[in-house]
Gaussian input, Z-matrix of N, CA and C with variables (Angstrom, degrees):
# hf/3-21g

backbone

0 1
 N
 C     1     B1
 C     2     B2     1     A1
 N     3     B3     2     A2     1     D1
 C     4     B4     3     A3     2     D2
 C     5     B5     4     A4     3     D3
 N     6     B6     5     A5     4     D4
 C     7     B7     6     A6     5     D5
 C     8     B8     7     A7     6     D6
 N     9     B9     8     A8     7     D7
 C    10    B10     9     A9     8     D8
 C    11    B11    10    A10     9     D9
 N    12    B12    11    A11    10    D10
 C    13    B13    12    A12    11    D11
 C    14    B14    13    A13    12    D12
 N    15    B15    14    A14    13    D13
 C    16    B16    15    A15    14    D14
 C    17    B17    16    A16    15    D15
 N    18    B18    17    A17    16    D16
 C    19    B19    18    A18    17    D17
 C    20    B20    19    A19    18    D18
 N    21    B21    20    A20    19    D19
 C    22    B22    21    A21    20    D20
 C    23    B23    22    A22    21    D21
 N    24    B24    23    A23    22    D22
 C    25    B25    24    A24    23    D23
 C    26    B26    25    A25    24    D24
 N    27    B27    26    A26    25    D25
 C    28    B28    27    A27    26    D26
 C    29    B29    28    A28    27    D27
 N    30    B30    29    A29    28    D28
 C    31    B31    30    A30    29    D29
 C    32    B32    31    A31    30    D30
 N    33    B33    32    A32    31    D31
 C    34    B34    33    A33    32    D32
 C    35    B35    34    A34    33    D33
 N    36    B36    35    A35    34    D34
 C    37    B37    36    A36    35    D35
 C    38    B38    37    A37    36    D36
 N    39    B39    38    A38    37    D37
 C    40    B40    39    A39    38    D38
 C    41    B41    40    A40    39    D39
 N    42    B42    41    A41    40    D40
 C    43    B43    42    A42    41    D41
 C    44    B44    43    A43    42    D42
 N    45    B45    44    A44    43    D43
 C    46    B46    45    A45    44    D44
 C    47    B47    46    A46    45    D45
 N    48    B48    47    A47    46    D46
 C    49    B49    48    A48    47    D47
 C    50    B50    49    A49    48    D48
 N    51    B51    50    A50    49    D49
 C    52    B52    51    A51    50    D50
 C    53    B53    52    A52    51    D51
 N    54    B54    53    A53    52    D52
 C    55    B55    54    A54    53    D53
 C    56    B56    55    A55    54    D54
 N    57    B57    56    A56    55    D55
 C    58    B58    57    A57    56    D56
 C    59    B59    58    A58    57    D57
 N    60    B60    59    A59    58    D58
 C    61    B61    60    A60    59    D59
 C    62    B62    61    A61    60    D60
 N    63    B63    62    A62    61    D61
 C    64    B64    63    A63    62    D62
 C    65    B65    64    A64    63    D63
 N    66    B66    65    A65    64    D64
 C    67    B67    66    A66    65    D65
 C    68    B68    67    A67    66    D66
 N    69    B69    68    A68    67    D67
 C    70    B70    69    A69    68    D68
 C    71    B71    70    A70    69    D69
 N    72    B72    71    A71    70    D70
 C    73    B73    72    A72    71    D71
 C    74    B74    73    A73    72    D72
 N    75    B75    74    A74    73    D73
 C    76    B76    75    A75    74    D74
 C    77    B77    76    A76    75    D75
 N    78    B78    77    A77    76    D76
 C    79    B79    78    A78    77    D77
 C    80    B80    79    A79    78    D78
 N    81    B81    80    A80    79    D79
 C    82    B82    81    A81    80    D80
 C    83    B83    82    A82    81    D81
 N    84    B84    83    A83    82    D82
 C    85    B85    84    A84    83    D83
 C    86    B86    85    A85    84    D84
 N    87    B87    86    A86    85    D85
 C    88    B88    87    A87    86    D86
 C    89    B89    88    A88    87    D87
 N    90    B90    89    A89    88    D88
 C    91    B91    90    A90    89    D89
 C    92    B92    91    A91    90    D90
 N    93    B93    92    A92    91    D91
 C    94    B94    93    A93    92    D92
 C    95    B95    94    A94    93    D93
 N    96    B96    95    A95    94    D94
 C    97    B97    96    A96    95    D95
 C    98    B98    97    A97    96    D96
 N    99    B99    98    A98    97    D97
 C   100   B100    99    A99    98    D98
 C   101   B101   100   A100    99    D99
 N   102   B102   101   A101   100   D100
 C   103   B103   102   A102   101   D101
 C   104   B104   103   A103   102   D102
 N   105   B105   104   A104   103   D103
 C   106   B106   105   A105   104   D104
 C   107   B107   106   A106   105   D105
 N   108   B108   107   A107   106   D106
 C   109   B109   108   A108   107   D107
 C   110   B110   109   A109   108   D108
 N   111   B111   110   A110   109   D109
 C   112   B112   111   A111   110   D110
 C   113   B113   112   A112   111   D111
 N   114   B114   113   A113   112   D112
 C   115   B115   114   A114   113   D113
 C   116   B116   115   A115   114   D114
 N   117   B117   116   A116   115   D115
 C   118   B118   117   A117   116   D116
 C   119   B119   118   A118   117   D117
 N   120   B120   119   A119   118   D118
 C   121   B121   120   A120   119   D119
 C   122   B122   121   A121   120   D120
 N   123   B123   122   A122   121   D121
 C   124   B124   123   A123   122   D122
 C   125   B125   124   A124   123   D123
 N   126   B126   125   A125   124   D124
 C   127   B127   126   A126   125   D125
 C   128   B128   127   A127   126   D126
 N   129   B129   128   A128   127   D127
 C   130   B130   129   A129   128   D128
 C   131   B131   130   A130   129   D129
 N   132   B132   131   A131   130   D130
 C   133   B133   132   A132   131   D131
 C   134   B134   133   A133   132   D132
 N   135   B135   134   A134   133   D133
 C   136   B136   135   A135   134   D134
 C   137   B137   136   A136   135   D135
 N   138   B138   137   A137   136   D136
 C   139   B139   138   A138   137   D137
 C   140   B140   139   A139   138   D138
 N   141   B141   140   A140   139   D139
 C   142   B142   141   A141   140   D140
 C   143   B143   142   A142   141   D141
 N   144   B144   143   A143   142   D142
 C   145   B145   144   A144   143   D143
 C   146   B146   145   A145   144   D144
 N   147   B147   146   A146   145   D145
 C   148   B148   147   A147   146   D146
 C   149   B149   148   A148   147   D147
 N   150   B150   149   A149   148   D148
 C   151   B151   150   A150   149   D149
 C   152   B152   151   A151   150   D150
 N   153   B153   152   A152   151   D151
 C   154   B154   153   A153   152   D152
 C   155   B155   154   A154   153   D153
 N   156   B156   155   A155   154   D154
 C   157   B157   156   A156   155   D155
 C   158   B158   157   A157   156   D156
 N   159   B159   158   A158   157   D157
 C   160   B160   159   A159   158   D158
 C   161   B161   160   A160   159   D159
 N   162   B162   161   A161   160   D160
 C   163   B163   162   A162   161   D161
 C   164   B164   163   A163   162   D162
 N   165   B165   164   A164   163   D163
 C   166   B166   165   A165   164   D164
 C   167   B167   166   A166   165   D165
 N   168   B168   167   A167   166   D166
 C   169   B169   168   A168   167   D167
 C   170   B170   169   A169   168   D168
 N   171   B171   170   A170   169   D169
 C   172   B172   171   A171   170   D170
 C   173   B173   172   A172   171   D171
 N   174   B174   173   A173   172   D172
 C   175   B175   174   A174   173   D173
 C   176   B176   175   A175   174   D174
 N   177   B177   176   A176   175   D175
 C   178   B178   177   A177   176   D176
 C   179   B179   178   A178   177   D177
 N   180   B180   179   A179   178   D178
 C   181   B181   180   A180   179   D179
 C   182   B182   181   A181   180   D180
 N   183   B183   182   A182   181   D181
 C   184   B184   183   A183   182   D182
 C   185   B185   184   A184   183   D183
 N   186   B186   185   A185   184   D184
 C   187   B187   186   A186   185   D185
 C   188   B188   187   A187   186   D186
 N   189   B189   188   A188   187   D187
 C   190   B190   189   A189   188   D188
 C   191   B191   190   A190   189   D189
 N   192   B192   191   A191   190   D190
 C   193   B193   192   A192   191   D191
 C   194   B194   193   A193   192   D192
 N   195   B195   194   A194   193   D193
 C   196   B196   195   A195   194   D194
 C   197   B197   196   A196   195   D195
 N   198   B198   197   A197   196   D196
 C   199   B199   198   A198   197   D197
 C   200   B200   199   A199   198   D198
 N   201   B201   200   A200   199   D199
 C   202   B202   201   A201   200   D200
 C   203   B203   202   A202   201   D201
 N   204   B204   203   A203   202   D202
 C   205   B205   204   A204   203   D203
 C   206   B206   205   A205   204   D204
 N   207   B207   206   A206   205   D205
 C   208   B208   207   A207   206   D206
 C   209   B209   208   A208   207   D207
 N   210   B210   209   A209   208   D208
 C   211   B211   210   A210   209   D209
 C   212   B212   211   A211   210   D210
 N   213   B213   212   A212   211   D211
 C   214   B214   213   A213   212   D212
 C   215   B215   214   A214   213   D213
 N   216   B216   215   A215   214   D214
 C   217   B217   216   A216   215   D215
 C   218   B218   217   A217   216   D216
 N   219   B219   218   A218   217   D217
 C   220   B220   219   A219   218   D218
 C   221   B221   220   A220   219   D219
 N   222   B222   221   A221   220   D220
 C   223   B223   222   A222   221   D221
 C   224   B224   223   A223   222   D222
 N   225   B225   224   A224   223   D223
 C   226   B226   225   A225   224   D224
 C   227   B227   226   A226   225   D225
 N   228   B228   227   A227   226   D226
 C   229   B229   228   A228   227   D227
 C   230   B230   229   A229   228   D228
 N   231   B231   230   A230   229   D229
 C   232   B232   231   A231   230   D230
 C   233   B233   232   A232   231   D231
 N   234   B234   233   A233   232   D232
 C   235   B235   234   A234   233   D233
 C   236   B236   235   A235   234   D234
 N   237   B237   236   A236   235   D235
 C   238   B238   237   A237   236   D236
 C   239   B239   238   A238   237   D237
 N   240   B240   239   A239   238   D238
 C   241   B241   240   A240   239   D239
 C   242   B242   241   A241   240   D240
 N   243   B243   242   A242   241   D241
 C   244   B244   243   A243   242   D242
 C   245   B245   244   A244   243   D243
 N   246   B246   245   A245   244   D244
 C   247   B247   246   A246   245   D245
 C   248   B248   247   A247   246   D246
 N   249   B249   248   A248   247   D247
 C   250   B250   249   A249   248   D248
 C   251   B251   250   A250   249   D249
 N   252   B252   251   A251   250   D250
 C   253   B253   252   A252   251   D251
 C   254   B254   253   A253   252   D252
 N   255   B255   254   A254   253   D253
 C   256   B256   255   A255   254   D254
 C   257   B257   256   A256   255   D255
 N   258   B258   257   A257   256   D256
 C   259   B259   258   A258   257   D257
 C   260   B260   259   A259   258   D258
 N   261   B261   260   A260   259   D259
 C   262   B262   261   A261   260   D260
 C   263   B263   262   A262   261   D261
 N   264   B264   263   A263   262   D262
 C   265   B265   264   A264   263   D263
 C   266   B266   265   A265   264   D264
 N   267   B267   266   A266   265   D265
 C   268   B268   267   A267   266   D266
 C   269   B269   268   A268   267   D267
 N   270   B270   269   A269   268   D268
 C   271   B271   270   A270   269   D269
 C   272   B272   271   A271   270   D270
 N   273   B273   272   A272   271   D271
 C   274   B274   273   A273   272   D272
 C   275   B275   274   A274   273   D273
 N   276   B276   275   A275   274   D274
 C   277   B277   276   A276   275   D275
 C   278   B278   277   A277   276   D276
 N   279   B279   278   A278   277   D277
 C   280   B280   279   A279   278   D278
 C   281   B281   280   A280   279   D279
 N   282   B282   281   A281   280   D280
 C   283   B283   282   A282   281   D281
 C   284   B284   283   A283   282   D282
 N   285   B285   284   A284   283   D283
 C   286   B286   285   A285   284   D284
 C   287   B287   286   A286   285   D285
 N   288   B288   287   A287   286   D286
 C   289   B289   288   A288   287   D287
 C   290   B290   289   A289   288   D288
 N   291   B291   290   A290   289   D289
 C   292   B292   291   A291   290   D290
 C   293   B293   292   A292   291   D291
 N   294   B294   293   A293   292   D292
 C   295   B295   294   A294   293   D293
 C   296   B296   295   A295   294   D294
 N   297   B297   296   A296   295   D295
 C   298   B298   297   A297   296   D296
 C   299   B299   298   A298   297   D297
 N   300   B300   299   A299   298   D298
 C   301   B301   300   A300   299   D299
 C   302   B302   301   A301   300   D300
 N   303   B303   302   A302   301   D301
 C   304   B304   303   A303   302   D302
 C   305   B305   304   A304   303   D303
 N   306   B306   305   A305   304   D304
 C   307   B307   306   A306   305   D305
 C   308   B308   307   A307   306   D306
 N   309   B309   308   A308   307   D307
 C   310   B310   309   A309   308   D308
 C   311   B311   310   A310   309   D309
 N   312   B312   311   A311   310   D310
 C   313   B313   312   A312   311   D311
 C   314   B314   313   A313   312   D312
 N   315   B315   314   A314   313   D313
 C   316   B316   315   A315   314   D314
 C   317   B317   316   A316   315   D315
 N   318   B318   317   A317   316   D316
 C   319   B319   318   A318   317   D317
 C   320   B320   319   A319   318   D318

   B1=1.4470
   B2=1.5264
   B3=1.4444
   B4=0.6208
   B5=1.8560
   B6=1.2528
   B7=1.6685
   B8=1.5281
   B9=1.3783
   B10=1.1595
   B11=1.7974
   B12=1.5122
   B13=1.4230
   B14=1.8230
   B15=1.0722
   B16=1.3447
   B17=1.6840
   B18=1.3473
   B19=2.0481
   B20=1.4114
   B21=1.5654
   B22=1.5466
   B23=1.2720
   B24=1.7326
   B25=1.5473
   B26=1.5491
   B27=1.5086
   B28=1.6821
   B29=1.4408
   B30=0.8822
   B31=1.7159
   B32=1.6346
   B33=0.8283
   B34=2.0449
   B35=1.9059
   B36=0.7552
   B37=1.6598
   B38=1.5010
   B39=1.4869
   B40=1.3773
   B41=1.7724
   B42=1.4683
   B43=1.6434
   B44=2.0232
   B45=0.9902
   B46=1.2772
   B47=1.3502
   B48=1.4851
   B49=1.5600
   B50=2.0453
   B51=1.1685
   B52=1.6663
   B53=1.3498
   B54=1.5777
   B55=1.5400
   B56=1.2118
   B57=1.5910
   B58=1.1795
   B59=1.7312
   B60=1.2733
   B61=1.4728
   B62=2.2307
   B63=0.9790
   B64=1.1491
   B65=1.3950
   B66=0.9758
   B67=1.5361
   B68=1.8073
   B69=1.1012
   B70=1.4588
   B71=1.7554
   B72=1.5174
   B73=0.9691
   B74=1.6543
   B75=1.5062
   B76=1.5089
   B77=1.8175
   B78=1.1963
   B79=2.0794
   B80=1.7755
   B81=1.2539
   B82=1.8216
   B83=1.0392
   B84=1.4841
   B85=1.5785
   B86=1.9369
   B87=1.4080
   B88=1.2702
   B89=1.7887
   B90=0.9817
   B91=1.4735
   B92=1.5663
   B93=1.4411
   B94=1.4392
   B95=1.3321
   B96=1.3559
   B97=1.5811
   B98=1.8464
   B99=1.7280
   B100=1.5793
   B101=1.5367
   B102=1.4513
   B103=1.3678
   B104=2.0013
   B105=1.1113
   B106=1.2419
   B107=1.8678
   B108=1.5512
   B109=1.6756
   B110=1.2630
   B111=1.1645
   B112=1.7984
   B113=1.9285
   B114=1.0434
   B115=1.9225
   B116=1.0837
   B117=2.0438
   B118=1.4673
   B119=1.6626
   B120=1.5736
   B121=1.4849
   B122=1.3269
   B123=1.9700
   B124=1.4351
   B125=2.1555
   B126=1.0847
   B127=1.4936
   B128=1.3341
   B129=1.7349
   B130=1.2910
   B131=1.2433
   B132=1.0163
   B133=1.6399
   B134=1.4531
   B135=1.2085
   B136=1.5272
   B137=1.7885
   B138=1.5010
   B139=1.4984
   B140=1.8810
   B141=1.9704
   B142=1.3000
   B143=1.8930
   B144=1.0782
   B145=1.6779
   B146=2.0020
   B147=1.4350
   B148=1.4010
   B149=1.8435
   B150=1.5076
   B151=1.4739
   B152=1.5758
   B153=1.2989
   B154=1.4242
   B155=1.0611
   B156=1.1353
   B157=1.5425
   B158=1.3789
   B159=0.7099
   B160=1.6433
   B161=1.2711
   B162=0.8782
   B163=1.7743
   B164=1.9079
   B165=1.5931
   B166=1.4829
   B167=1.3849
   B168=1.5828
   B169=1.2288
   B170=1.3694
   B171=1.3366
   B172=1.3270
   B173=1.3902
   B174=1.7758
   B175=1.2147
   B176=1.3299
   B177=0.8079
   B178=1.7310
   B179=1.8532
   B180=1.4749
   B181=1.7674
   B182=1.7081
   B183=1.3482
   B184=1.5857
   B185=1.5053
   B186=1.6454
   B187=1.5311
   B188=1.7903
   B189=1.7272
   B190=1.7381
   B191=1.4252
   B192=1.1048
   B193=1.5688
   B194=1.1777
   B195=1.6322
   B196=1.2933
   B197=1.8852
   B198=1.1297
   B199=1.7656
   B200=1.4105
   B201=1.2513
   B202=1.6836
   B203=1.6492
   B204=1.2438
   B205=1.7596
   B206=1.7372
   B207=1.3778
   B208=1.4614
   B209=1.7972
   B210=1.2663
   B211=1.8497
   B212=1.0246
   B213=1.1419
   B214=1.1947
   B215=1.5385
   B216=1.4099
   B217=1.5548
   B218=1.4295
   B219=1.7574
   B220=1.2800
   B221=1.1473
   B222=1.4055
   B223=1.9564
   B224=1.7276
   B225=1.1259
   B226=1.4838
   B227=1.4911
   B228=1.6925
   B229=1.4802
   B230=1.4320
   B231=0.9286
   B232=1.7241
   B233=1.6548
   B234=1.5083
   B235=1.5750
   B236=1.3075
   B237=1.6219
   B238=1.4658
   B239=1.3489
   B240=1.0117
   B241=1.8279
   B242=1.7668
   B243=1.4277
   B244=2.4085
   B245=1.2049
   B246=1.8483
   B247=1.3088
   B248=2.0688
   B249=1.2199
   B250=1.2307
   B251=1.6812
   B252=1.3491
   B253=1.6903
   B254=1.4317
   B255=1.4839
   B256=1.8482
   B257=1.1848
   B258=1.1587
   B259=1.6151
   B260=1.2747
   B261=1.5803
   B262=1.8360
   B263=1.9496
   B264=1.2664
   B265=1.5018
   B266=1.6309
   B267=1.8018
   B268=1.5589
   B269=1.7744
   B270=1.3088
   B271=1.2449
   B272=2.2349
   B273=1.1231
   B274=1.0176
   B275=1.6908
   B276=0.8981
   B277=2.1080
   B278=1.5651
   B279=1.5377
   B280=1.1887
   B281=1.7188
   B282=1.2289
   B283=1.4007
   B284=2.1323
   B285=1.3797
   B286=1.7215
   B287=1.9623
   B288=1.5909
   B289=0.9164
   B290=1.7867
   B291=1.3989
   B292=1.4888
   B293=1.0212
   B294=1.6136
   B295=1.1638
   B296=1.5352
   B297=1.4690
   B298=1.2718
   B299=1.8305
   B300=1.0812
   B301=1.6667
   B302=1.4596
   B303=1.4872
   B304=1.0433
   B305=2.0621
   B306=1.5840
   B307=1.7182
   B308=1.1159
   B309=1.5429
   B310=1.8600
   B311=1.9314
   B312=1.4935
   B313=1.4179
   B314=1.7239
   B315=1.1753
   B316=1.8686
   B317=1.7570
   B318=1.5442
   B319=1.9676
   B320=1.5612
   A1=107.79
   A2=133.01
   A3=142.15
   A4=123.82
   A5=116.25
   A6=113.33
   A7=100.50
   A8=109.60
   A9=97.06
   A10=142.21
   A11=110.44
   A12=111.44
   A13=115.60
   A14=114.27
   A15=118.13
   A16=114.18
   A17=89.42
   A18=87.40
   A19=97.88
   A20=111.75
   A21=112.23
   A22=105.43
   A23=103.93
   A24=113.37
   A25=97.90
   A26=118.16
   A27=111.63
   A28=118.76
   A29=127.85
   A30=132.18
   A31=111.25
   A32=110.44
   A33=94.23
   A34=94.05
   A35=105.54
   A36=132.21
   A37=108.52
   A38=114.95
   A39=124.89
   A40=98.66
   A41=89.36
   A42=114.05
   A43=87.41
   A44=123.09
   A45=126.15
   A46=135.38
   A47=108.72
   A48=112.71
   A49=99.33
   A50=115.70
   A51=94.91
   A52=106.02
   A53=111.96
   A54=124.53
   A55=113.18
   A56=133.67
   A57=142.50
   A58=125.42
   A59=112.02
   A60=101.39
   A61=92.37
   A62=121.70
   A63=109.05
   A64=128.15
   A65=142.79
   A66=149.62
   A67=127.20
   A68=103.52
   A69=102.64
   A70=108.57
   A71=118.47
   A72=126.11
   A73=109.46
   A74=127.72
   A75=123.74
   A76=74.41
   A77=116.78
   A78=135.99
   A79=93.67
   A80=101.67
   A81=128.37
   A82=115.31
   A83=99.29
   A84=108.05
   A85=87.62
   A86=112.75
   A87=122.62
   A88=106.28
   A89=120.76
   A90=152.01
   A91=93.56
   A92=125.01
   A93=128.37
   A94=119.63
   A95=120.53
   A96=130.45
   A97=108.81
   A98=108.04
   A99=107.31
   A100=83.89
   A101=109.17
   A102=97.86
   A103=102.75
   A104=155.29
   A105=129.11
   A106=122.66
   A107=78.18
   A108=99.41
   A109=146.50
   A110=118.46
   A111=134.29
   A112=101.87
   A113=128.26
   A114=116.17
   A115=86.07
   A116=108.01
   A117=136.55
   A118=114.31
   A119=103.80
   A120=101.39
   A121=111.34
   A122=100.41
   A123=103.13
   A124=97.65
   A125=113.41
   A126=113.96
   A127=104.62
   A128=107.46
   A129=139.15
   A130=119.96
   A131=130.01
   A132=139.48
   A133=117.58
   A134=99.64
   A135=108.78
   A136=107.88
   A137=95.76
   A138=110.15
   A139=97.42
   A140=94.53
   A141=108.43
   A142=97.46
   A143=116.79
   A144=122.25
   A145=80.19
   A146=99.85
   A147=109.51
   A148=110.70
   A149=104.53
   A150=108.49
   A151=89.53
   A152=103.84
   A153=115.27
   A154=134.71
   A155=126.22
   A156=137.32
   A157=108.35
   A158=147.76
   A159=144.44
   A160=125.06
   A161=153.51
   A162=130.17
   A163=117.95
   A164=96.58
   A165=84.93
   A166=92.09
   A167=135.29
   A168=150.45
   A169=100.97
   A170=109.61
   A171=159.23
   A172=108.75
   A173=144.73
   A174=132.61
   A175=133.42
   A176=122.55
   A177=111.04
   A178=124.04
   A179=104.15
   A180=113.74
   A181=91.17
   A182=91.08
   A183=94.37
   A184=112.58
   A185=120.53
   A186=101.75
   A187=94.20
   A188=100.34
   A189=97.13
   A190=107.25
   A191=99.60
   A192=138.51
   A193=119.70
   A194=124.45
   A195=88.98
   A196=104.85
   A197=84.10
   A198=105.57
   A199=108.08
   A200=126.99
   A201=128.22
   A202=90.42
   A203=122.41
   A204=103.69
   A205=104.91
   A206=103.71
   A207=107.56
   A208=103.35
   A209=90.25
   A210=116.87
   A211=137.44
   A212=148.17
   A213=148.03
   A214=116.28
   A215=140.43
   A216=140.52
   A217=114.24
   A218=110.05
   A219=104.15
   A220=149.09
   A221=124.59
   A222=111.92
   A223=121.82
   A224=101.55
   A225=100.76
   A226=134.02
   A227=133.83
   A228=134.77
   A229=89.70
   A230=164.72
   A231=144.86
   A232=97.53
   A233=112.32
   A234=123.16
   A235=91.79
   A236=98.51
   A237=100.95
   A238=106.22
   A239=106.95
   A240=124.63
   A241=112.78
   A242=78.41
   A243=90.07
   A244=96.58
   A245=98.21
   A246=120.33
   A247=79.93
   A248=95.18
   A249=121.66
   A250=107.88
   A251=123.58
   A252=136.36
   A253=90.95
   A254=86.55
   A255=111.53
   A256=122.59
   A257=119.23
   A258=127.52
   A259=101.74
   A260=102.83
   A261=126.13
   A262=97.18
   A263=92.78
   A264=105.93
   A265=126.52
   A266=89.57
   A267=95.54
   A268=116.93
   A269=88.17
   A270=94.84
   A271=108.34
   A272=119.79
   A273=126.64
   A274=121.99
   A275=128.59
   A276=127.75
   A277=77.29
   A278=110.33
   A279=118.97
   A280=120.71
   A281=151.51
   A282=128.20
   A283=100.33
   A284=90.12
   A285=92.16
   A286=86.60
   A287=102.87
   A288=138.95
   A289=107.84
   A290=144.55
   A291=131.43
   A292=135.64
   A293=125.59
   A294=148.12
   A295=120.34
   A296=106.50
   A297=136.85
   A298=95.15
   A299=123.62
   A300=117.89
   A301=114.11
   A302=118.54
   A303=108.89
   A304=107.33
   A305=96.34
   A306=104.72
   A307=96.97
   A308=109.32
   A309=86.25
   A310=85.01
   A311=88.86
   A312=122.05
   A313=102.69
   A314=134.78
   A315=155.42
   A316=97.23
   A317=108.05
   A318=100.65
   A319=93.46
   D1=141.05
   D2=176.32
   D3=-72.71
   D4=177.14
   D5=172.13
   D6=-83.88
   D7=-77.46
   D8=-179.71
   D9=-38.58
   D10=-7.11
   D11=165.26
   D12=-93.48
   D13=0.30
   D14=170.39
   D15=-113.38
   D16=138.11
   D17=-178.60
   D18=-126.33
   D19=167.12
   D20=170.81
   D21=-68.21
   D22=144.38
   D23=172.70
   D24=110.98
   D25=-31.44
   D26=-167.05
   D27=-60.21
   D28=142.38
   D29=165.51
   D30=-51.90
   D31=127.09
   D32=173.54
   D33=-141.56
   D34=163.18
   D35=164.63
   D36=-110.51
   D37=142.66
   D38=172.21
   D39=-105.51
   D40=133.14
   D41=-153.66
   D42=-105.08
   D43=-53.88
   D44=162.24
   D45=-144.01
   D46=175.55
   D47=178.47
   D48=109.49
   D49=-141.49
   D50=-162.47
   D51=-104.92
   D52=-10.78
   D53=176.20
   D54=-72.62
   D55=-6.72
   D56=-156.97
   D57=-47.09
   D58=102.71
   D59=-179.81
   D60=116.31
   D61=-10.50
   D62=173.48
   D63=-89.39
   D64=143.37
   D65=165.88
   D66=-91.71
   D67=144.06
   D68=-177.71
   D69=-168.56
   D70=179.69
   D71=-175.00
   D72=-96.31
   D73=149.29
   D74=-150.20
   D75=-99.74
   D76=139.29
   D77=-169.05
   D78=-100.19
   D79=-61.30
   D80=-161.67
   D81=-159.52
   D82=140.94
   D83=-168.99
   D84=-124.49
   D85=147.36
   D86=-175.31
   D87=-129.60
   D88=79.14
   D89=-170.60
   D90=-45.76
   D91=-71.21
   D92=173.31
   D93=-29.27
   D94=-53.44
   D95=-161.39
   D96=-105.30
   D97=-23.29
   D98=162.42
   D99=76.86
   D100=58.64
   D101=-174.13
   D102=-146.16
   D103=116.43
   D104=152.63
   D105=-106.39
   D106=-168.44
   D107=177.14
   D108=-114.72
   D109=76.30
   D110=-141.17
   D111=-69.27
   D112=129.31
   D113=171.15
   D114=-66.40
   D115=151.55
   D116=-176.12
   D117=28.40
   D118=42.28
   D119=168.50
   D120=-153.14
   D121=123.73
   D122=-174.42
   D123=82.20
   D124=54.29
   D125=168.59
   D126=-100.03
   D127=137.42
   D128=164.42
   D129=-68.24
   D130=163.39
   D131=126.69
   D132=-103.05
   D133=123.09
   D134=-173.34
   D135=-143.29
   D136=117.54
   D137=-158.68
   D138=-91.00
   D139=131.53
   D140=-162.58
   D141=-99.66
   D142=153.20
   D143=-178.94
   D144=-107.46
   D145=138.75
   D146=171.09
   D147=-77.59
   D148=157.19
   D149=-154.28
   D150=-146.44
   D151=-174.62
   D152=161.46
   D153=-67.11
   D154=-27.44
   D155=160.14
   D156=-69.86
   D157=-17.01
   D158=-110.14
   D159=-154.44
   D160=136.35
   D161=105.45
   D162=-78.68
   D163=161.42
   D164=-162.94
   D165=-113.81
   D166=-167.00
   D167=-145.37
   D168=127.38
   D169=174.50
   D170=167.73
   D171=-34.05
   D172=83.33
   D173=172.36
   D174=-94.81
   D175=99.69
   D176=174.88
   D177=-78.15
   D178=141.59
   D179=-138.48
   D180=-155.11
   D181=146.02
   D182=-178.60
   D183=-89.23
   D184=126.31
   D185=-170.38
   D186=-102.59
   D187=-171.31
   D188=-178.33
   D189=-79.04
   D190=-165.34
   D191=175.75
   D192=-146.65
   D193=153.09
   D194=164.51
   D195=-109.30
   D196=-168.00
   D197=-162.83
   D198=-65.44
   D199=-25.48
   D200=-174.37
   D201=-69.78
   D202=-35.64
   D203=-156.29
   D204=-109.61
   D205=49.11
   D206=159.07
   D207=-153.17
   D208=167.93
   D209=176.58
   D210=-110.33
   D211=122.80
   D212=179.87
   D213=-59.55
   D214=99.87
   D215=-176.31
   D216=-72.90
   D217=101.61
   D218=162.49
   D219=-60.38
   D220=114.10
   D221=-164.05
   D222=-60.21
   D223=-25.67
   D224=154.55
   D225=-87.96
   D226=-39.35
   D227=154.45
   D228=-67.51
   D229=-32.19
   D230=-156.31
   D231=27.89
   D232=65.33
   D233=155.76
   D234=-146.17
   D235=171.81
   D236=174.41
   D237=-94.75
   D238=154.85
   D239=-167.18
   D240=-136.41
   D241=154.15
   D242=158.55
   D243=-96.04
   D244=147.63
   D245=-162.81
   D246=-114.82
   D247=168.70
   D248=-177.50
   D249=-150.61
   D250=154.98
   D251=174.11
   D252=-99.57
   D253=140.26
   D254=153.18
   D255=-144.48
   D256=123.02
   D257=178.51
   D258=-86.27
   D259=112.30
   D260=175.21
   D261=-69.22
   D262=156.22
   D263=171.96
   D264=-39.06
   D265=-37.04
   D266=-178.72
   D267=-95.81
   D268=34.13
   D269=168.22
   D270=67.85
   D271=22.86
   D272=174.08
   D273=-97.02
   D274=138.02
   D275=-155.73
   D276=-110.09
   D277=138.87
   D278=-171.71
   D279=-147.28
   D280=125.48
   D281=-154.72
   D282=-102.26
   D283=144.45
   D284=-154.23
   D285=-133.63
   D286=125.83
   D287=-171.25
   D288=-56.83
   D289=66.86
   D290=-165.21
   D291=-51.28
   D292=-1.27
   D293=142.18
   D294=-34.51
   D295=-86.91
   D296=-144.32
   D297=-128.49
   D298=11.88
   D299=174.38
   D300=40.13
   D301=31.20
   D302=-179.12
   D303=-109.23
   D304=152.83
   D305=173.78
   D306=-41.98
   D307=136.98
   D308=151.89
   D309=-117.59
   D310=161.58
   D311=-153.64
   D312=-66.01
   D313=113.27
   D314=156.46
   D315=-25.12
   D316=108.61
   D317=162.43
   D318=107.91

C-alpha cells in the first residue's frame, strides 16, 4: 500500500509482524521512511531520565511500522482491503474500496 492511500485518522489493520490481526487508528504517517504509527500498536518501552517537568521511569509509546504490513478497513466489508482512486464527475479524486466499490469515507 502506498502513503498516499492512507491519511491520519484512517482505520488500518496490521496484516503482519507480531501485532498481527490488531486494529487501530493511523497517529503519524512518516513519508521519508514509508513507515507509520498505529494507537496501541507496536508499543515500546522507552526508559525516561527524570527532569523538571517530570519524574522519569519506564514509558510505554507507540513505535512505527512500516506501511506494507497494514490495511486499509472498509466501512462497509469491515476487512482490510486495496484501495483504488476514482475521479467523481465533479472532478473530485476519491479513495474507492476494490471489494465492494464503495467511497471509503475523507479524515
Amino acid at each position: 500500500m502506498s502513503l498516499s492511500k492512507l491519511r491520519k485518522g484512517d482505520i488500518v489493520k496490521v496484516l503482519s509482524g507480531k501485532d498481527k490481526g490488531k486494529t487501530g487508528k493511523v497517529l503519524t504517517i512518516i513519508p521519508e521512511e514509508d513507515r507509520i504509527v498505529i494507537e496501541k500498536v507496536n508499543l515500546i518501552k522507552k526508559h525516561k531520565k527524570p527532569d523538571q517537568k517530570g519524574k522519569g521511569g519506564i514509558v510505554e509509546k507507540e513505535g512505527s511500522i512500516h506501511i506494507s504490513n497494514v490495511g486499509l478497513i472498509c466501512n462497509k466489508c469491515n476487512t482490510a482491503v486495496r484501495i483504488k482512486s476514482k475521479i467523481l464527475e465533479d472532478g473530485k479524486k476519491v479513495r474507492v474500496c476494490s471489494k465492494c466499490n464503495d467511497v471509503i469515507n475523507v479524515g
